[in-house]
Each structure stands twice: as C-alpha cells, then as structure tokens.
DOTORMAR-436410 format. One record per residue (C-alpha): x, y, z; residue number from 1. Coordinates in steps of 0.05 Angstrom, whole numbers, plus 32768, in hexadecimal, padded with zeros to 4 digits. Layout:
N
DOGU, x, y, z, resi
DOGU, X, Y, Z, NUM
...
REM end
This chain:
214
DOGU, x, y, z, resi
DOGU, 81F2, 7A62, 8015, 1
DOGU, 81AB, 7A82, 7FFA, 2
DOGU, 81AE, 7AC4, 7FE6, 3
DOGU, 8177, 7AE8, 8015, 4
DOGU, 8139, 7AFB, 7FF3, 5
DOGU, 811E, 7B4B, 7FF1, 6
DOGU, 80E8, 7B4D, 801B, 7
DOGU, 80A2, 7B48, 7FFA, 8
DOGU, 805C, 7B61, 8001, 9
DOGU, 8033, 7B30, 802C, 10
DOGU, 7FFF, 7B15, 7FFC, 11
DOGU, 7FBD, 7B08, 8004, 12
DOGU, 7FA8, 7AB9, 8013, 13
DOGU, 7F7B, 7AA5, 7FE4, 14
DOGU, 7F34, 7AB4, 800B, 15
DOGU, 7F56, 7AE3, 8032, 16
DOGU, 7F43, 7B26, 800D, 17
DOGU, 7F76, 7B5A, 8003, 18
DOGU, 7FB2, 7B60, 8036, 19
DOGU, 7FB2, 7B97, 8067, 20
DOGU, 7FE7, 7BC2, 8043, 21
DOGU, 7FC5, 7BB7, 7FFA, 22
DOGU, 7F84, 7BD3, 8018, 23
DOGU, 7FA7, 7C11, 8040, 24
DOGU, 7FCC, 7C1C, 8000, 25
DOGU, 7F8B, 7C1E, 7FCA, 26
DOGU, 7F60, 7C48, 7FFC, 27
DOGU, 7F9C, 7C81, 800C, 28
DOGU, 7F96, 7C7B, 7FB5, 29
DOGU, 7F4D, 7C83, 7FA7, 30
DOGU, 7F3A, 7CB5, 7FE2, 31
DOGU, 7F70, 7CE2, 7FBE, 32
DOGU, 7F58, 7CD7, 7F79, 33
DOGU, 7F09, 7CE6, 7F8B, 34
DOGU, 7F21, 7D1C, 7FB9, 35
DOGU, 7F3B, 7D3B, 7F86, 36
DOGU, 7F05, 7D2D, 7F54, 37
DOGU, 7ECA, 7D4A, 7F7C, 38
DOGU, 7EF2, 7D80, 7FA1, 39
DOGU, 7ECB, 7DBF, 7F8C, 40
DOGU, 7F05, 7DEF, 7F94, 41
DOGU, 7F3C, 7DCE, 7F76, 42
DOGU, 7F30, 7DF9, 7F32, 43
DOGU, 7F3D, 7E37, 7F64, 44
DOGU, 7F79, 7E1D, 7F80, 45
DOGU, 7FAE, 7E23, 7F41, 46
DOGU, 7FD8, 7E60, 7F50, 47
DOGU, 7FBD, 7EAA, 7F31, 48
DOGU, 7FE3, 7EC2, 7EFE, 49
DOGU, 801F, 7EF2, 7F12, 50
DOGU, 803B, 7F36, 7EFA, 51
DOGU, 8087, 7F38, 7EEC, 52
DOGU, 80BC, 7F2F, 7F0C, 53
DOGU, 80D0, 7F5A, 7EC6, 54
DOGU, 80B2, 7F9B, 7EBC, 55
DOGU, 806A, 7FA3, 7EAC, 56
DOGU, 8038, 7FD4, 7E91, 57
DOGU, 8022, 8001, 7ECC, 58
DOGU, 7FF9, 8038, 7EC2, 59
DOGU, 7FF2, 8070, 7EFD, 60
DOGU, 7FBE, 80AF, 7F08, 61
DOGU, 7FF2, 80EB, 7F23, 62
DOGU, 7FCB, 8124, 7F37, 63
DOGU, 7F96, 8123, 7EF0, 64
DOGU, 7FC6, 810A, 7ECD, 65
DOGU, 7FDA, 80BD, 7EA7, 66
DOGU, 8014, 80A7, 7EA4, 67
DOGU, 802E, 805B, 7E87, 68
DOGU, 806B, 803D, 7EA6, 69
DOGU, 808F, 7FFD, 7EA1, 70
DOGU, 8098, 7FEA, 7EE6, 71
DOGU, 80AE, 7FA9, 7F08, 72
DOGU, 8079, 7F91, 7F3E, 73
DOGU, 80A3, 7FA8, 7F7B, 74
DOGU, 80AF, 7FF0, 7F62, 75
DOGU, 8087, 8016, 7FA2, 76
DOGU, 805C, 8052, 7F86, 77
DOGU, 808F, 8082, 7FB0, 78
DOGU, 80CB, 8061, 7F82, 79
DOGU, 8098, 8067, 7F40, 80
DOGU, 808C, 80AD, 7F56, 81
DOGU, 80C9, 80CE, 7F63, 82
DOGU, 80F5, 80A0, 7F32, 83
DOGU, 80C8, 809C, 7EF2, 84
DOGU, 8099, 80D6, 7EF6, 85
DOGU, 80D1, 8107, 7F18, 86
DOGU, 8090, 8119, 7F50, 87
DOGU, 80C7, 8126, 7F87, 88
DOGU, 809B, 8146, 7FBD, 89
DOGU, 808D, 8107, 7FDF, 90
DOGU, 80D0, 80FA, 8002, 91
DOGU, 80F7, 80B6, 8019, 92
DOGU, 8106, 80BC, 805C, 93
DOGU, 80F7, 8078, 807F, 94
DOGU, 80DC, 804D, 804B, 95
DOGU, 80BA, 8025, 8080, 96
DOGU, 807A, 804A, 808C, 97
DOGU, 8083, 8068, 80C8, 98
DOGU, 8096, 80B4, 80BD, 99
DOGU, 8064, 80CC, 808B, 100
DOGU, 808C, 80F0, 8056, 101
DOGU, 807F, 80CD, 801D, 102
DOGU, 8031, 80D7, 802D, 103
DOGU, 8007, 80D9, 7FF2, 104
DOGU, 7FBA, 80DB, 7FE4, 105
DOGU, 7F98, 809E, 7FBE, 106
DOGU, 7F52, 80AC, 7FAF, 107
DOGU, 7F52, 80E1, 7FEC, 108
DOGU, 7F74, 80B2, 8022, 109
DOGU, 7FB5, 80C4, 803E, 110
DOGU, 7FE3, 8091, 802C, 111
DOGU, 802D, 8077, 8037, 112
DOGU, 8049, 8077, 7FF3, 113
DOGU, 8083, 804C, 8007, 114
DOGU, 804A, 8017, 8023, 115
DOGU, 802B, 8011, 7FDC, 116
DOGU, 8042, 7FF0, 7F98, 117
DOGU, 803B, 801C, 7F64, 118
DOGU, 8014, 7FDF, 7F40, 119
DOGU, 7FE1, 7FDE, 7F76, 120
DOGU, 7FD2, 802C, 7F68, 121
DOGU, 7FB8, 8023, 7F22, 122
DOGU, 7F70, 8042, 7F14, 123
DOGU, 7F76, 8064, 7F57, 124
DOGU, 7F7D, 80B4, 7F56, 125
DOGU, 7FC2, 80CA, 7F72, 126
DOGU, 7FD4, 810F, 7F90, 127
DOGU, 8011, 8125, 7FA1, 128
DOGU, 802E, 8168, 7FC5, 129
DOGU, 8038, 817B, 7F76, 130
DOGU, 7FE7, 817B, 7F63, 131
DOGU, 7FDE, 81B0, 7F9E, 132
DOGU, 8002, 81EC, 7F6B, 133
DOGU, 7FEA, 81D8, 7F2C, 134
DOGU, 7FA6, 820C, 7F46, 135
DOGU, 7FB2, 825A, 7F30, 136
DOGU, 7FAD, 8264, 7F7A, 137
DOGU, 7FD6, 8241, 7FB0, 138
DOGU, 7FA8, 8215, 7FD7, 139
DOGU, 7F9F, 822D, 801F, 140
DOGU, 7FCD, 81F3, 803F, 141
DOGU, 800A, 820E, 8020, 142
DOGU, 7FFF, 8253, 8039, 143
DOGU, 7FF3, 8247, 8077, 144
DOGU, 8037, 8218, 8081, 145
DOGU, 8055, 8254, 8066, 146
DOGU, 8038, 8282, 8094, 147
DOGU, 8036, 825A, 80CF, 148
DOGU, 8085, 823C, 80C7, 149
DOGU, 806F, 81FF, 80C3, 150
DOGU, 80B3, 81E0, 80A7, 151
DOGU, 80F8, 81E3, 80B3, 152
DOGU, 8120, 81BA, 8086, 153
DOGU, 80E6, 81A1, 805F, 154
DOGU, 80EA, 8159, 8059, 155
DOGU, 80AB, 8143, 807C, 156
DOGU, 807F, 8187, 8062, 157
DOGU, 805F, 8161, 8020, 158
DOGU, 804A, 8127, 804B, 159
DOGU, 802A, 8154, 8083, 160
DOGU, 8002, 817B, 804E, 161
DOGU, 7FEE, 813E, 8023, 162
DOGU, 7FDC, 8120, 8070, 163
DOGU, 7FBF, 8168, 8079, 164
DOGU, 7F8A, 8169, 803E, 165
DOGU, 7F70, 8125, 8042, 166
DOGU, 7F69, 8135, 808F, 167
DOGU, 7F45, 817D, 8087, 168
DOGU, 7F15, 8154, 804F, 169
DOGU, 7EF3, 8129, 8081, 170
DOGU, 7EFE, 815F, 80C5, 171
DOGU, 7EF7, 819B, 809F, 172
DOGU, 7EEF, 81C6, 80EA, 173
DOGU, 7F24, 81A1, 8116, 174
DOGU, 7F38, 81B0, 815C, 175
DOGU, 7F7F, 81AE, 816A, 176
DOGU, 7F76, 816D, 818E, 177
DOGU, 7F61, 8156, 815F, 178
DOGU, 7F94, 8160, 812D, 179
DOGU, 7FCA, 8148, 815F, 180
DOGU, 7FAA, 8104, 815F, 181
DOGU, 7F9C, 8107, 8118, 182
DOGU, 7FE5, 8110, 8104, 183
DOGU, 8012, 80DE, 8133, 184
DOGU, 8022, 80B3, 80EF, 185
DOGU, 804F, 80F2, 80D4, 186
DOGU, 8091, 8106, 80F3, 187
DOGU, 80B5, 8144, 80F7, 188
DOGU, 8100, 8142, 810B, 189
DOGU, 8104, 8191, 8111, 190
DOGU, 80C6, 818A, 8145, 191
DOGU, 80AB, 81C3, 811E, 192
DOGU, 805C, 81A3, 8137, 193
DOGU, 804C, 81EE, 8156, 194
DOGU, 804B, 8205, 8112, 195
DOGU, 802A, 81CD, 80EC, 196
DOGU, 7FEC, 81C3, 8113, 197
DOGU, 7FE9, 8212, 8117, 198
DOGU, 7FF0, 820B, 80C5, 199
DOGU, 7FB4, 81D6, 80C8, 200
DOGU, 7F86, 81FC, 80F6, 201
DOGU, 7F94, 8234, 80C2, 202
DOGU, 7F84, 8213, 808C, 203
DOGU, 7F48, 81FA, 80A4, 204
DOGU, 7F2F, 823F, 80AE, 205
DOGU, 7F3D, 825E, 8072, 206
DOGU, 7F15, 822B, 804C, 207
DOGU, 7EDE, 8243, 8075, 208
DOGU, 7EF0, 8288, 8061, 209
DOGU, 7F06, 8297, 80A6, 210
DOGU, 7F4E, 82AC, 8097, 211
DOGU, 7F87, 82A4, 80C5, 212
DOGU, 7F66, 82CA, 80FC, 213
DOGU, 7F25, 82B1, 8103, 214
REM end
C-alpha cells in the first residue's frame, strides 16, 4: 500500500504564468514591503519614550518655592504634597474629584489635586492654602471665613478658599448667584454654605476696600 503523499502547491504549467496562490501570496508580500517603505509616518509611530515605573526626578513650584523629589509617575501632586513636602492643607477626602478638598491653584486655576500627577505639574506655579499666611497680613479670605463661620470641622475650608481666590481673580464683584453656581464642584458635609458664600461676598468687598459692611 502507498504511503499518501502531503499535499502540494499546485504549480504553474509551463505557459501558464504563476498559479493563483503564488500570485495572492507575492502581492499580500510586496504591498507590505512598499507600504512600509513609502509610509510617511512610520518614523512617528515607534512608541515615546516613558518615565518610570521607578522613581524619577520631579521638580515642583510650592507657593515661590523649588523643591526636587524622586517620585514614581503615578504619585498624584495631592500624595507629593502632603507626603513629601508635609503641605497638609489640601485634604483627602474622596480622591475621585468630586468634593473639592484637595483644591489647589496651578498657574491661577482652581484645580483637583487628586486629578493631577505631580509629574504633570512641573514648571507650573502651585499654591496651596499654606502660601495664603506666608504675607505679614492675613489675606482677606481667611478673615472673613473666620468672621463669617464659614467652617465647622474644617476639612473642606482649604479647598473652598483656594476655589475662593481663583474665583474672586476673574469675578472680583460677584453676586451671590453667582457664587452658588460658581462653587457646585466643592462639598461641605457640615452644610455650613450660609457662611461660606457670606465669607466670599466678604471678601470680595474688602478687596475693594469696602469692608464687611459695605
């Protein structure tokens, strides 16, 4: 009995040109190669390099100040903050972006701190609650929480005044309205609201040199 025979490429008859296969095969083969060849992006297309996953050099602005970390990638700026420059006034409360606490400016903007790599922050100017005492005199914000109650236990008060003086930069004469709209991404779990927008509208007035009862 014959052993049966592997199954072969059909060949070509002599006269007969290349076999249907061959020619399917050597196209698919040269319309990658001179793809390739003339594609004008395929320098772009090998991967950027990356930072980490070990720390690297990260260097932050804090309120005037430099400071050089080591920091992996994923360290947020509210971790590199409060756990490697000891700034504790922005506070962890949800760590999803939602409740404002950990608000921070960054070049002026009001900012979720927790939202933000710390790597992504470098040669940006950061302000924290902290860089609102380093002035001999308190700046106007902080009075008037104080003489408004506009806290209770505290937690969310650094991220309604950082939210506060980036808000006041741009609407420097706000109507109360106005600052309910303008502060829906901060929470307060005491409800102490009354007190805060009174605080803003305060504040507002005294750096027109109104005083609290303008």
């Amino acid at each position: 009995m014959s052993t049966p025979k592997k199954p072969t490429e059909a060949k070509a008859k002599p006269g007969e040109g290349v076999s249907r296969r061959g020619f399917i095969r050597d196209v698919g083969l040269g319309t990658g190669a001179v793809g390739v060849a003339l594609s004008p992006t395929a320098a772009l297309c090998a991967p950027p390099a990356l930072a980490g996953p070990g720390p690297v050099p990260v260097t932050l602005t804090v309120n005037g100040k430099q400071h050089k970390l080591e920091l992996e990638p994923r360290v947020t700026l509210l971790d590199a903050l409060r756990n490697y420059l000891d700034y504790t006034g922005a506070k962890r409360v949800c760590d999803r972006g939602t409740c404002g606490a950990c608000t921070v400016l960054l070049d002026g903007k009001a900012v979720y701190a927790c939202n933000i790599l710390a790597i992504e922050a470098q040669g940006k100017n950061i302000q924290t609650v902290e860089g609102l005492a380093l002035s001999p005199e308190p700046d106007p914000l902080i009075r008037a929480f104080v003489n408004n109650d506009g806290l209770q236990c505290g937690f969310c008060t650094p991220g309604f005044v950082m939210a506060a003086k980036a808000f006041l930069a741009e609407n420097p004469n706000p109507t109360l309205d106005q600052i309910k709209r303008a502060f829906g991404g901060n929470l307060c779990r005491c409800g102490s609201y009354n007190g805060i927008r009174r605080a803003i509208l305060e504040a507002a007035k005294s750096a027109q040199g109104g005083g609290k009862n303008a």
